[in-house]
N, CA, C and O atoms as a GROMACS GRO file, in nm:
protein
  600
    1UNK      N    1   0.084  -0.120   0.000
    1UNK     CA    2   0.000   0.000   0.000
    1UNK      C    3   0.088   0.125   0.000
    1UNK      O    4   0.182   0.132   0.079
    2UNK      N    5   0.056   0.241  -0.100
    2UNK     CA    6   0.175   0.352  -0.111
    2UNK      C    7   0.126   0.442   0.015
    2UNK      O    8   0.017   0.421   0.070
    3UNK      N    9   0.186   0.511   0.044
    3UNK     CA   10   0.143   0.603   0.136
    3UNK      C   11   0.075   0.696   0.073
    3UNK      O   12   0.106   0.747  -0.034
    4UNK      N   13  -0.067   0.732   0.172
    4UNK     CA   14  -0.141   0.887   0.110
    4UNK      C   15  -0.045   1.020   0.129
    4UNK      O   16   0.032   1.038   0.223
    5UNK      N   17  -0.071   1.121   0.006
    5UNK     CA   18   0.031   1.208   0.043
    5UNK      C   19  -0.071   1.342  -0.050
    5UNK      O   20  -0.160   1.320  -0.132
    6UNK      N   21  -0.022   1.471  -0.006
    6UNK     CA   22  -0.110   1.615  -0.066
    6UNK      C   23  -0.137   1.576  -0.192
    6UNK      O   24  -0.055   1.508  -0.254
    7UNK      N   25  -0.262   1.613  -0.249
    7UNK     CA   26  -0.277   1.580  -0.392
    7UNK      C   27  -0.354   1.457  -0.407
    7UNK      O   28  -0.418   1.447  -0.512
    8UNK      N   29  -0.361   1.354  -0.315
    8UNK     CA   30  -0.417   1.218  -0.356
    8UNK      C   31  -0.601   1.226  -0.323
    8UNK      O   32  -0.658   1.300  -0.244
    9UNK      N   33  -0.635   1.167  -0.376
    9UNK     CA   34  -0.795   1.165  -0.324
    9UNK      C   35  -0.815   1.061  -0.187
    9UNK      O   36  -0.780   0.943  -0.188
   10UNK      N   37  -0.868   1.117  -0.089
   10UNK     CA   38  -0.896   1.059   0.002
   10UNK      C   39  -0.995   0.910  -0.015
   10UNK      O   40  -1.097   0.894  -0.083
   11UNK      N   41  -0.932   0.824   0.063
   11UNK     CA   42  -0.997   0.662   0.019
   11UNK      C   43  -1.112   0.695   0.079
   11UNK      O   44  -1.110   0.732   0.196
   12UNK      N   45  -1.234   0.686   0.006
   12UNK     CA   46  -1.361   0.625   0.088
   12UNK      C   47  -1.400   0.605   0.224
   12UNK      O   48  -1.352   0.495   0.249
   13UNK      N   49  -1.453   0.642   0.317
   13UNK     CA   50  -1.466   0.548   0.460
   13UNK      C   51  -1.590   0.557   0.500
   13UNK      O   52  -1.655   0.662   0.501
   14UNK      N   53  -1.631   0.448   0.535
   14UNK     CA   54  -1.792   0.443   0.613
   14UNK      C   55  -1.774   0.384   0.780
   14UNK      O   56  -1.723   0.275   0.803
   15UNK      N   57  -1.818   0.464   0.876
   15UNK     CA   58  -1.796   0.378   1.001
   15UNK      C   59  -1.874   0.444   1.111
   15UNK      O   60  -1.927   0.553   1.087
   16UNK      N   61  -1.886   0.393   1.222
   16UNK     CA   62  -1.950   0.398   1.273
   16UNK      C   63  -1.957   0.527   1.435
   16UNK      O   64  -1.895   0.491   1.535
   17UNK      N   65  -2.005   0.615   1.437
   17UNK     CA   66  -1.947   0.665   1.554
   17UNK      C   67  -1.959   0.650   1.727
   17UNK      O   68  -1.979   0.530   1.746
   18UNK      N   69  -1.954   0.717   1.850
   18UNK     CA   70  -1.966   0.669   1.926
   18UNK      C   71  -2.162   0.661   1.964
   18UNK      O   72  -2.220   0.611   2.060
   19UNK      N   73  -2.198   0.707   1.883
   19UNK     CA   74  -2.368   0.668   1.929
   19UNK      C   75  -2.476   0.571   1.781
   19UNK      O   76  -2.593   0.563   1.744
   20UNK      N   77  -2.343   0.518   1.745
   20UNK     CA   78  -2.399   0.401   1.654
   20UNK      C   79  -2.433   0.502   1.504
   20UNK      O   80  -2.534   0.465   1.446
   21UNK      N   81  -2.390   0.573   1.465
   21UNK     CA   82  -2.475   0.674   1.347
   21UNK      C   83  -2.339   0.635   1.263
   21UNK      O   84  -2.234   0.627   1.326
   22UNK      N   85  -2.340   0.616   1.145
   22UNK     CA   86  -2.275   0.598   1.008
   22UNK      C   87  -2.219   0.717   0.967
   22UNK      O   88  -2.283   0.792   0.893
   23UNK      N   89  -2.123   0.740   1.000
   23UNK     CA   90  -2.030   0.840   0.915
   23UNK      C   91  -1.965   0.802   0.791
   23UNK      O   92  -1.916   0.689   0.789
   24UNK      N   93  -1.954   0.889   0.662
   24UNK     CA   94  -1.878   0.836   0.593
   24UNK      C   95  -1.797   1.004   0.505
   24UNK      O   96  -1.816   1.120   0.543
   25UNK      N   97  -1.718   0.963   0.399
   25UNK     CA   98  -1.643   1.064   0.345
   25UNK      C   99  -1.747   1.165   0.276
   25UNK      O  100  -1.725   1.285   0.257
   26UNK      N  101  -1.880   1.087   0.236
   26UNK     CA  102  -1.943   1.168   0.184
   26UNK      C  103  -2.053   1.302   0.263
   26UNK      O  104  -2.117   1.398   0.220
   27UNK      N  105  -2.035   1.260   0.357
   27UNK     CA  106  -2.112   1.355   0.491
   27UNK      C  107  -2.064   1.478   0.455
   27UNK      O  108  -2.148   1.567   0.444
   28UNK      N  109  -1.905   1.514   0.426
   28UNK     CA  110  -1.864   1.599   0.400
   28UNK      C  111  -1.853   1.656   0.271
   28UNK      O  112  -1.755   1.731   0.265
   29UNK      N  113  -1.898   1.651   0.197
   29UNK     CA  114  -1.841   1.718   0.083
   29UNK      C  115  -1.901   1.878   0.089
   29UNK      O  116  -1.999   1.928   0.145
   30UNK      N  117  -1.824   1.915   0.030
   30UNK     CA  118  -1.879   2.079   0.046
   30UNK      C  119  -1.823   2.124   0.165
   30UNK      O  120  -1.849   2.240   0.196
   31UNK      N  121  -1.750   2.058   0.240
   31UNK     CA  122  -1.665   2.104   0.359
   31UNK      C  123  -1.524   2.061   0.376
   31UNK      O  124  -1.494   1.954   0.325
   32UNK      N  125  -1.399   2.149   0.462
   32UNK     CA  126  -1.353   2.095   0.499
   32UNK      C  127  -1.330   1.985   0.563
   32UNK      O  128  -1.450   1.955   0.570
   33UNK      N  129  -1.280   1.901   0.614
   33UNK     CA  130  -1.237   1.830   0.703
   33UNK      C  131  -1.094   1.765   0.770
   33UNK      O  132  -0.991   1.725   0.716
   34UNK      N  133  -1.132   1.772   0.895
   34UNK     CA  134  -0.970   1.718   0.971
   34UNK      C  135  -1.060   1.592   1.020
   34UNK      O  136  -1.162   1.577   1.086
   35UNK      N  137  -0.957   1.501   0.946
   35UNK     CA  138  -0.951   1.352   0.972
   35UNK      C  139  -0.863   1.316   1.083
   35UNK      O  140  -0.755   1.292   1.029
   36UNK      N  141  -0.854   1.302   1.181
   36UNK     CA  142  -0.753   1.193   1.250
   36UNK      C  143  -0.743   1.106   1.314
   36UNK      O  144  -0.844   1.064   1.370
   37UNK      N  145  -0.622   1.047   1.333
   37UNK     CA  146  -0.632   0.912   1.356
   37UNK      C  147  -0.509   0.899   1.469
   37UNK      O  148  -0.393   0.913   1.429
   38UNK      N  149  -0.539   0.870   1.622
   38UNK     CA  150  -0.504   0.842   1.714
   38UNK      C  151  -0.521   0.684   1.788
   38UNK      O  152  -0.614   0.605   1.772
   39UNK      N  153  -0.396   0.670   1.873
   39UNK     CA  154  -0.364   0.538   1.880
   39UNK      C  155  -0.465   0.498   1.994
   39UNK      O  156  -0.496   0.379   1.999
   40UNK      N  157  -0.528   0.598   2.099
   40UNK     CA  158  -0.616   0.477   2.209
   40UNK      C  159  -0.718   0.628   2.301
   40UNK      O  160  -0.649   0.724   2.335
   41UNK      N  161  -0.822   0.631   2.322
   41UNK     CA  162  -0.890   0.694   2.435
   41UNK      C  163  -0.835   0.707   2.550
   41UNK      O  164  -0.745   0.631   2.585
   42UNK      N  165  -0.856   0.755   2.587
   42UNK     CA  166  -0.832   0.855   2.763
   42UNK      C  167  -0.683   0.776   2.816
   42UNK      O  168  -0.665   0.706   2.916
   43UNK      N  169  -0.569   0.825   2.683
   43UNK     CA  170  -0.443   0.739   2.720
   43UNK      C  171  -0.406   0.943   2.730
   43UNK      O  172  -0.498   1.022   2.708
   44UNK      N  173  -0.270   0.989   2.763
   44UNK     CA  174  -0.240   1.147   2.813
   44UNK      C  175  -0.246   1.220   2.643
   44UNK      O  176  -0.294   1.324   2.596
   45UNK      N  177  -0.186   1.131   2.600
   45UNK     CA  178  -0.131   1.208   2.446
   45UNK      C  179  -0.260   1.237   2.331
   45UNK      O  180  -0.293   1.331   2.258
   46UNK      N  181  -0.313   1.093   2.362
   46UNK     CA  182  -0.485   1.116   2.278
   46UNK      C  183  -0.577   1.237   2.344
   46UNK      O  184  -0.641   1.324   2.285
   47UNK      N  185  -0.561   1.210   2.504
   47UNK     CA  186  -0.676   1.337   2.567
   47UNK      C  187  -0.602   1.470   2.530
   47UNK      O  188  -0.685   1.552   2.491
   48UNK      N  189  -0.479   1.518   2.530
   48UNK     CA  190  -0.380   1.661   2.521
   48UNK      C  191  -0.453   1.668   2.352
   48UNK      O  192  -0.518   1.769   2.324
   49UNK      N  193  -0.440   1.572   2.260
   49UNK     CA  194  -0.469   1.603   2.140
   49UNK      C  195  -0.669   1.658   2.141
   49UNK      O  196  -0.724   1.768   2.132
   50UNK      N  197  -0.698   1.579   2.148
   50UNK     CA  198  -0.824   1.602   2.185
   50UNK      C  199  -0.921   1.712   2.247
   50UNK      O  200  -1.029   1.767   2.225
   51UNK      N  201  -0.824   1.710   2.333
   51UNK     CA  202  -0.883   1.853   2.415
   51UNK      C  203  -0.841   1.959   2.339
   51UNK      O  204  -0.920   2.053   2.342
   52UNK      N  205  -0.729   1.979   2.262
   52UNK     CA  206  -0.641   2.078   2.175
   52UNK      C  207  -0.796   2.120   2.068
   52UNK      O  208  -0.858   2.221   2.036
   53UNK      N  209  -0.802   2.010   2.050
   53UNK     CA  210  -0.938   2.062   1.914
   53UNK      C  211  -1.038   2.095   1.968
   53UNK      O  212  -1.121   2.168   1.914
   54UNK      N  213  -1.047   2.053   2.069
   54UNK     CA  214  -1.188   2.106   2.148
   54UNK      C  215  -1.173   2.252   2.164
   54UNK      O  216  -1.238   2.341   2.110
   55UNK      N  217  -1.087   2.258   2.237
   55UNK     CA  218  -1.080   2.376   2.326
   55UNK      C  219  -1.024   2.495   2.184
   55UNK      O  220  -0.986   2.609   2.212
   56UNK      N  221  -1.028   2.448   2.048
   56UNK     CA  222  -1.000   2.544   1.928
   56UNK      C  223  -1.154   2.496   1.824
   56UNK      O  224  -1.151   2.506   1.701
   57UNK      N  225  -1.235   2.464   1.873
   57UNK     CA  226  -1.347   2.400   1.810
   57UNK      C  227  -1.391   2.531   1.686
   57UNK      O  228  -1.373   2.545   1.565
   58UNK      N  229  -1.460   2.614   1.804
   58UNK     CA  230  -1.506   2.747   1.684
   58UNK      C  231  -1.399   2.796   1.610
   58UNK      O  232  -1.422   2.795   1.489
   59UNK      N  233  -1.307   2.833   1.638
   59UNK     CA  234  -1.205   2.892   1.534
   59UNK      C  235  -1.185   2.767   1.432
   59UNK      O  236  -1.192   2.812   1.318
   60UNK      N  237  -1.164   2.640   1.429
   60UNK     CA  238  -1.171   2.526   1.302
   60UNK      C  239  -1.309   2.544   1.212
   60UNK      O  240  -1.316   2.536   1.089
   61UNK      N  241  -1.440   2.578   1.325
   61UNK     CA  242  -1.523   2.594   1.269
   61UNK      C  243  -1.572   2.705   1.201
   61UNK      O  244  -1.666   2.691   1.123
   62UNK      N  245  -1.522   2.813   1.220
   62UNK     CA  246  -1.496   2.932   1.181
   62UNK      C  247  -1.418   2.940   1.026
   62UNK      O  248  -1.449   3.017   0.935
   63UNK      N  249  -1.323   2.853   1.024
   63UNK     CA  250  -1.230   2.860   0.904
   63UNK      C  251  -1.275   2.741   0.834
   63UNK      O  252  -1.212   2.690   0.741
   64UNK      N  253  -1.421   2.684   0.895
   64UNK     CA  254  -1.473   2.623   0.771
   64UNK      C  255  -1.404   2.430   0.766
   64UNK      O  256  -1.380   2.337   0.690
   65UNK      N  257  -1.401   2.458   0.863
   65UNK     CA  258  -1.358   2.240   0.905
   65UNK      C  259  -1.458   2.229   1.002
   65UNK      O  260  -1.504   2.303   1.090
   66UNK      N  261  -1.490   2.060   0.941
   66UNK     CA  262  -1.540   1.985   1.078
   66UNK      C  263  -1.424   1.892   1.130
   66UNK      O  264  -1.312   1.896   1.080
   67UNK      N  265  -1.448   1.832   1.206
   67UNK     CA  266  -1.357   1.785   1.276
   67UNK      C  267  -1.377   1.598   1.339
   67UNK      O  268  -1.421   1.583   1.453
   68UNK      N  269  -1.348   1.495   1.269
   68UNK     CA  270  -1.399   1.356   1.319
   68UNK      C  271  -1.244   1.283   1.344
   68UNK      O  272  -1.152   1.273   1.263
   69UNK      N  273  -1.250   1.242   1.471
   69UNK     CA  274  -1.143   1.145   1.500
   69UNK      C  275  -1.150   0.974   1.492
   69UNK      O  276  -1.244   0.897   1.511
   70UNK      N  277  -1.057   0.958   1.469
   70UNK     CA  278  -1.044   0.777   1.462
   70UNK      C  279  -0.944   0.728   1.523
   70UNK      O  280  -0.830   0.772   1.535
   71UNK      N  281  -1.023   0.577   1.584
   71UNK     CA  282  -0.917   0.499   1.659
   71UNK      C  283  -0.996   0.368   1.658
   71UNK      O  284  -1.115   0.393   1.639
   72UNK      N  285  -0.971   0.240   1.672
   72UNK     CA  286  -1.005   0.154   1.661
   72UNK      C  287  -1.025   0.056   1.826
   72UNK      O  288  -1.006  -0.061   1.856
   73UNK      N  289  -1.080   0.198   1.914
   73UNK     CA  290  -1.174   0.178   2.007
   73UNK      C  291  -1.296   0.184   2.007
   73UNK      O  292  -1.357   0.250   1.922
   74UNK      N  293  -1.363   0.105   2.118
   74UNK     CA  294  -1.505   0.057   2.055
   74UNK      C  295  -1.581   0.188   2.091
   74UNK      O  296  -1.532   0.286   2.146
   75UNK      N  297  -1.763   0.166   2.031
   75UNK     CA  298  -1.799   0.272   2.050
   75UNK      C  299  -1.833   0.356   2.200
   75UNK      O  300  -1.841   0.475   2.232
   76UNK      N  301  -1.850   0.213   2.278
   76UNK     CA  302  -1.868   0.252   2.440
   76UNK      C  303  -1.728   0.323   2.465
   76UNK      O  304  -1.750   0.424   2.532
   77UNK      N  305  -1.632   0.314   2.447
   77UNK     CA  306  -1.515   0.343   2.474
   77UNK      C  307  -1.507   0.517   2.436
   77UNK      O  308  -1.474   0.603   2.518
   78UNK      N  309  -1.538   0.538   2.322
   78UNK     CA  310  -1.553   0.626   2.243
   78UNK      C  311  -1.635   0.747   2.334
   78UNK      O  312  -1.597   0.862   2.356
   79UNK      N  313  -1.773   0.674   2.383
   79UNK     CA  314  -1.890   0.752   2.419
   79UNK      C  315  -1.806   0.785   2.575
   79UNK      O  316  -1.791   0.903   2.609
   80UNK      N  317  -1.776   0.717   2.628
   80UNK     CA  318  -1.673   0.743   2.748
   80UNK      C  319  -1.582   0.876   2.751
   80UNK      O  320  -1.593   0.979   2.818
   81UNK      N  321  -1.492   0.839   2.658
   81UNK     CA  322  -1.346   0.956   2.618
   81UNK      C  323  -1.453   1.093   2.599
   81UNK      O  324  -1.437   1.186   2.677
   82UNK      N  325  -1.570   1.103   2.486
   82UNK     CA  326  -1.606   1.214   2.481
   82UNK      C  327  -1.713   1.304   2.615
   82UNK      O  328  -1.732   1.424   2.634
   83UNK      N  329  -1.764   1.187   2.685
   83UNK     CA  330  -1.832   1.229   2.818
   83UNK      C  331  -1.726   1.345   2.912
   83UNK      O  332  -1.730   1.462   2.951
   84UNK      N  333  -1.620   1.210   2.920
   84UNK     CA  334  -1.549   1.310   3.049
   84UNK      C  335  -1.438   1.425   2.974
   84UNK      O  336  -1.371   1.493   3.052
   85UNK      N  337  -1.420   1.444   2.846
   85UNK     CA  338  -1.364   1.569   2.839
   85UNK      C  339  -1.462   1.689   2.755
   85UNK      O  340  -1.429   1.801   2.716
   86UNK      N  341  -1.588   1.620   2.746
   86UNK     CA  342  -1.667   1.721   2.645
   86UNK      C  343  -1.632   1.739   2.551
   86UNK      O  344  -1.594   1.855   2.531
   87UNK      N  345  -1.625   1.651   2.449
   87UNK     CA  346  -1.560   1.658   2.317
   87UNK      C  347  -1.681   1.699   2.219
   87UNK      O  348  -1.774   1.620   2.240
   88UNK      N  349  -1.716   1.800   2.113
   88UNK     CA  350  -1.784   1.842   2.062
   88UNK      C  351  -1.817   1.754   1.927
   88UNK      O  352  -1.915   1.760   1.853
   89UNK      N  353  -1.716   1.680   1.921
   89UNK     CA  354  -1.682   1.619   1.755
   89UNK      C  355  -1.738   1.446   1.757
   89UNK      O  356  -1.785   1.374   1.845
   90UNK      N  357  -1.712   1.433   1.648
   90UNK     CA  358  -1.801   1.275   1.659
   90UNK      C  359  -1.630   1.148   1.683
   90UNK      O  360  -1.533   1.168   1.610
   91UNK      N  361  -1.627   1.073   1.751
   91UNK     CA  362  -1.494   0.952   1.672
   91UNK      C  363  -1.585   0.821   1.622
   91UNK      O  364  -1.690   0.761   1.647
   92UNK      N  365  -1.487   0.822   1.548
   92UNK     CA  366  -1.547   0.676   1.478
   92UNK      C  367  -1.476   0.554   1.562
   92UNK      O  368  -1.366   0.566   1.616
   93UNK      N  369  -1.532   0.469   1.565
   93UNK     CA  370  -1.488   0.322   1.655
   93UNK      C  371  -1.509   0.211   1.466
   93UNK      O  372  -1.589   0.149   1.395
   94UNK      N  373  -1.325   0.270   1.481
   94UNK     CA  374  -1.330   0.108   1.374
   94UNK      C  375  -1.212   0.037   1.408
   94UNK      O  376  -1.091   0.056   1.391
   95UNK      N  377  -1.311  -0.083   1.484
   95UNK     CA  378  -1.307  -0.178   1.600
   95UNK      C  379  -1.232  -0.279   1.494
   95UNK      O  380  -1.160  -0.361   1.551
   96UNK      N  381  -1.236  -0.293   1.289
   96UNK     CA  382  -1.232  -0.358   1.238
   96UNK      C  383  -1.074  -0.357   1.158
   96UNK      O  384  -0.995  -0.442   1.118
   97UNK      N  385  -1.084  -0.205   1.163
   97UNK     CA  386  -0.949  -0.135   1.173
   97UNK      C  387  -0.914  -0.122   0.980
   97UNK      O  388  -0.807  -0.117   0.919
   98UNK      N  389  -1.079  -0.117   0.926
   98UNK     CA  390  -1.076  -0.078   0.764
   98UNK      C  391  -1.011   0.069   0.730
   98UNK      O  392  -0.937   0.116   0.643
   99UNK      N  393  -1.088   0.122   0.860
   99UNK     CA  394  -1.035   0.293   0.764
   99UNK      C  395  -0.904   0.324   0.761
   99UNK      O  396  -0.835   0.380   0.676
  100UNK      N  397  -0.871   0.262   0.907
  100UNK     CA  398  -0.709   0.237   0.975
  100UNK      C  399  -0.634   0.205   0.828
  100UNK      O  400  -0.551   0.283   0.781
  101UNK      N  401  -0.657   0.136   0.791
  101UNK     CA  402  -0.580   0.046   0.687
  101UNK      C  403  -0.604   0.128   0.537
  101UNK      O  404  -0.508   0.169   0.473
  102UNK      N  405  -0.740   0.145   0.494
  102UNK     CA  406  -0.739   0.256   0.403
  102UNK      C  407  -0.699   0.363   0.414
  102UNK      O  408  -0.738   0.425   0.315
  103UNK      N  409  -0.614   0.455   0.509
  103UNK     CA  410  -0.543   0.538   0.530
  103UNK      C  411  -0.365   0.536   0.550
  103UNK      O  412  -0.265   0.607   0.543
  104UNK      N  413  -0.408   0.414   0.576
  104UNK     CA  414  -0.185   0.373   0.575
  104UNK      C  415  -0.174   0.411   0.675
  104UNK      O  416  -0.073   0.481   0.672
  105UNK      N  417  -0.232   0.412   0.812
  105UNK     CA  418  -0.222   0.450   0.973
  105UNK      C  419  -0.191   0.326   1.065
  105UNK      O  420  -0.126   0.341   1.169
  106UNK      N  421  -0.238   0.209   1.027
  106UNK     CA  422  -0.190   0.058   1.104
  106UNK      C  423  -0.064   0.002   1.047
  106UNK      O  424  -0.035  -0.020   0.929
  107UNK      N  425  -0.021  -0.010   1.116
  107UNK     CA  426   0.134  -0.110   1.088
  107UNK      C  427   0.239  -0.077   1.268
  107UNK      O  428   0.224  -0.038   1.383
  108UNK      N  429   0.314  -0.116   1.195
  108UNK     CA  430   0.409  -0.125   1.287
  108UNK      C  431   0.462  -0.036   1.419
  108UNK      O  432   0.492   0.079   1.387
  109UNK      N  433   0.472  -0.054   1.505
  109UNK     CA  434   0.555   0.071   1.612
  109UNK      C  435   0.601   0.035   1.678
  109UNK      O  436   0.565  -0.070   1.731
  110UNK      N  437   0.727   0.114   1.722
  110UNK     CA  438   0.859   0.050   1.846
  110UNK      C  439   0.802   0.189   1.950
  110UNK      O  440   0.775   0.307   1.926
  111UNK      N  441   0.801   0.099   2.079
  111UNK     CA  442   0.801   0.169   2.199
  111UNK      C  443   0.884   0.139   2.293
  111UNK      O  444   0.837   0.033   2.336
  112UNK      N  445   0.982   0.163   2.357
  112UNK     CA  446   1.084   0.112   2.453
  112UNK      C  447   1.125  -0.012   2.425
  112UNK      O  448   1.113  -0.110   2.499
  113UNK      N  449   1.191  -0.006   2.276
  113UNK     CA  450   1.245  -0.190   2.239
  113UNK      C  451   1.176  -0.260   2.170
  113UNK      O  452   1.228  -0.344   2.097
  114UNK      N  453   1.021  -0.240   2.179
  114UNK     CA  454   0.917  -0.310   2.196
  114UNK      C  455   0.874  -0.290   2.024
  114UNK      O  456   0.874  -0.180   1.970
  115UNK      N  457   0.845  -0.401   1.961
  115UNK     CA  458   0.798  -0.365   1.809
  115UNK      C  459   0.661  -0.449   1.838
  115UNK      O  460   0.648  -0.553   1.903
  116UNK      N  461   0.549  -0.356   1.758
  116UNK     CA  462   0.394  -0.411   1.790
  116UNK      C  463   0.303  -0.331   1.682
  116UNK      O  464   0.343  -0.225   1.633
  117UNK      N  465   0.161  -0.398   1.645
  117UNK     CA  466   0.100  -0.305   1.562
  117UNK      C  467  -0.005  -0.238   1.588
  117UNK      O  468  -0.104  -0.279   1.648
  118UNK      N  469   0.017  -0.115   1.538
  118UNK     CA  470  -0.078  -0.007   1.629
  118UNK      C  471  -0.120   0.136   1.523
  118UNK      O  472  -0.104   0.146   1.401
  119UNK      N  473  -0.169   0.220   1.603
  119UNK     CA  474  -0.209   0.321   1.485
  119UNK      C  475  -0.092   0.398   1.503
  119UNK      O  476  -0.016   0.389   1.599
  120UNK      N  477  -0.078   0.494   1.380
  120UNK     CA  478   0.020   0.611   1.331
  120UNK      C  479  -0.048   0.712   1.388
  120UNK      O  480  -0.157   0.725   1.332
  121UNK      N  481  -0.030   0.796   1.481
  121UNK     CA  482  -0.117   0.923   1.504
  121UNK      C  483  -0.046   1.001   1.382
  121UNK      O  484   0.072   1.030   1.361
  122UNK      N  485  -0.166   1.023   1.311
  122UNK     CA  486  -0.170   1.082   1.147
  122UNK      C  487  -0.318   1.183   1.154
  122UNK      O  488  -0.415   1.149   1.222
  123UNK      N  489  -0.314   1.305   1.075
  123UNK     CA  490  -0.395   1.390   1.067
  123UNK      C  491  -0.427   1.406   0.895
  123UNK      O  492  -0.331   1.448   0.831
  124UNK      N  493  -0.542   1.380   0.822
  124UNK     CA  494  -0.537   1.456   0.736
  124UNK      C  495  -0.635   1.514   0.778
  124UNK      O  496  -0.723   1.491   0.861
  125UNK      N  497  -0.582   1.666   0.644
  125UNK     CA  498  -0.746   1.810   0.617
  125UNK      C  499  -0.744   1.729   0.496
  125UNK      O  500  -0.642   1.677   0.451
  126UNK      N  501  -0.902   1.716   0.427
  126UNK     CA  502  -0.911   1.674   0.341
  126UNK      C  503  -1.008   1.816   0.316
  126UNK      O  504  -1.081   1.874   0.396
  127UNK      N  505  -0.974   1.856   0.141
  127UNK     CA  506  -1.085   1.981   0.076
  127UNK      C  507  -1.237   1.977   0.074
  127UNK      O  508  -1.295   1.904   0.154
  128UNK      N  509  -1.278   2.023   0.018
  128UNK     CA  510  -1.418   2.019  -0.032
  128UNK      C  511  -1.457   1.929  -0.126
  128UNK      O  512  -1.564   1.870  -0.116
  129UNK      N  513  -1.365   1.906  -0.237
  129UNK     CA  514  -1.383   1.793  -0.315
  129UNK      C  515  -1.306   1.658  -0.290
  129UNK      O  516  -1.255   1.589  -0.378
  130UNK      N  517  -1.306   1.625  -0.126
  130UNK     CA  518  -1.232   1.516  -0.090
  130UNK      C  519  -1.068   1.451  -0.116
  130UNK      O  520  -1.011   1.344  -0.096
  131UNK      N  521  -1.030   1.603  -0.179
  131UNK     CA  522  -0.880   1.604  -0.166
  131UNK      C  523  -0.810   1.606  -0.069
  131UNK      O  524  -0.859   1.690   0.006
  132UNK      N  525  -0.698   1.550  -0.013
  132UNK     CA  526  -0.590   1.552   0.047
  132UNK      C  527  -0.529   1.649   0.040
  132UNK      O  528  -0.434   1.647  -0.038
  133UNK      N  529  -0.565   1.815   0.140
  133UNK     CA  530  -0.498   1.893   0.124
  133UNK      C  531  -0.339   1.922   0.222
  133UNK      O  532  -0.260   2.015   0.204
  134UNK      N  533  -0.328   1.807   0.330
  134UNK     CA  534  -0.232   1.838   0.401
  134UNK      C  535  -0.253   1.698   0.465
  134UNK      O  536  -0.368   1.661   0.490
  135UNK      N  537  -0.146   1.618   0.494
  135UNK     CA  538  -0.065   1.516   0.579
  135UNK      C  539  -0.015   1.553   0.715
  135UNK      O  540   0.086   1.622   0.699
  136UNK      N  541  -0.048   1.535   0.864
  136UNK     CA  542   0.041   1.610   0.924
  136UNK      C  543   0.083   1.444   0.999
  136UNK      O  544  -0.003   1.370   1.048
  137UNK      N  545   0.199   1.419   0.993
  137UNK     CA  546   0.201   1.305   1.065
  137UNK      C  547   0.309   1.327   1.203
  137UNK      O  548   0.319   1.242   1.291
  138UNK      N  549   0.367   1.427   1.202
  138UNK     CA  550   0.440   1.472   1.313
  138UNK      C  551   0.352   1.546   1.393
  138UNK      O  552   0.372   1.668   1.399
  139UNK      N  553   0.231   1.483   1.476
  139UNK     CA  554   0.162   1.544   1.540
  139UNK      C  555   0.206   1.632   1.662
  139UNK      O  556   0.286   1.574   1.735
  140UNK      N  557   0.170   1.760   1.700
  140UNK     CA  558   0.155   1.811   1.795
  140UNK      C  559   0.065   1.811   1.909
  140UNK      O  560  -0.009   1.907   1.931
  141UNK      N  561   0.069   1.698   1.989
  141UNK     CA  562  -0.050   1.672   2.074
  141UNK      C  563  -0.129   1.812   2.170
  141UNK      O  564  -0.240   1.827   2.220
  142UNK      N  565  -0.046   1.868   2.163
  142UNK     CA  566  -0.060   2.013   2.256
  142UNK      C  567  -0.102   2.129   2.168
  142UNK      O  568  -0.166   2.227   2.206
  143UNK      N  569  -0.072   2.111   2.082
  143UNK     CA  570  -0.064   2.259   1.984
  143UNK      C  571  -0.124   2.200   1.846
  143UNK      O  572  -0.087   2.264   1.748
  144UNK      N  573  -0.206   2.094   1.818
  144UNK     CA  574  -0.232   2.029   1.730
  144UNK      C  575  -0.314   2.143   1.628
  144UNK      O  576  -0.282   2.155   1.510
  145UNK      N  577  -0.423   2.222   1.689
  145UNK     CA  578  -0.456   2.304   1.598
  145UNK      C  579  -0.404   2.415   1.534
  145UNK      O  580  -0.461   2.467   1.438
  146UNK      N  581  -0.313   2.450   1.576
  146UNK     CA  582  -0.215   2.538   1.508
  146UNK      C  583  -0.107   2.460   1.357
  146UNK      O  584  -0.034   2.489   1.262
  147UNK      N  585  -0.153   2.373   1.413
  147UNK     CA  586  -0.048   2.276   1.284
  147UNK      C  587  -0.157   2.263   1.169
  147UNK      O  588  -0.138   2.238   1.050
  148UNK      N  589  -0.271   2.284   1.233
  148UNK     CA  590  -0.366   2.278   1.147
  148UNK      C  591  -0.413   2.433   1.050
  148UNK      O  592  -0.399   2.444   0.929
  149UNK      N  593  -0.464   2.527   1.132
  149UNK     CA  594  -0.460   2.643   1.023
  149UNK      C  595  -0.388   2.694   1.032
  149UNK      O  596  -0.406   2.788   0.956
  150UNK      N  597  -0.231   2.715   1.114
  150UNK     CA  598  -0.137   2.769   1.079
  150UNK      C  599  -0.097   2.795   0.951
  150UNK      O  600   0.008   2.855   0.930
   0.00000   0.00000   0.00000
């Protein structure tokens, strides 16, 4: 699988979010969107990211993005993470780990020695016509929205 990169058309995705409702690529058209894709719920680095978009919600929404996260936690899990930090945005729970994989975000990761497979915390903005306008894969868990309309 090549890696997605600026310029490519965003793959397809249909899935499910944390209150069972079907999201897919086409929800959006006619809008921005920030796609991302984080490795686990209410772990420090997912909530710092998380809360980052929250707590920049109107100004994304302001400049015309919505905002849906992914991780291949389930949806109770999901409905959890967004309870206790008030997350405004929807995540998808793909538990199956398709979109994971239609995005080039699952594979491999070393953590202290340790090689295992897991998600890429990877961000795309995808355009209005479901283009790939930006890759950010060196996430800023803290400052994530600035990497974004910066």
């Amino acid at each position: 699988m090549t890696k997605l990169k600026k310029g490519d058309k965003a793959p397809t995705f249909k899935g499910k979010d944390q209150d069972g409702n079907i999201i897919s690529l086409e929800d959006f058209r006619g809008n921005k969107l920030v796609l991302y894709f984080y490795p686990k719920d209410s772990t420090p680095g997912c909530t710092s990211q998380a809360c980052n978009l929250r707590d920049n919600y109107e100004l994304l929404l302001e400049k015309g993005y919505k905002v849906v996260g992914v991780s291949a936690d389930s949806e109770k899990s999901h409905k959890k993470f967004i309870e206790k930090n008030n997350l405004p945005f929807p995540l998808i729970a793909d538990t199956e780990k398709e979109i994971l994989q239609a995005f080039d975000v699952w594979g491999l990761k070393k953590f202290m020695g340790r090689e295992y497979m897991g998600i890429n915390r990877t961000t795309f903005v995808i355009n209005e016509e479901g283009v790939i306008e930006e890759v950010i894969e060196k996430v800023n868990t803290k400052d994530h929205t600035a990497q974004i309309v910066g």
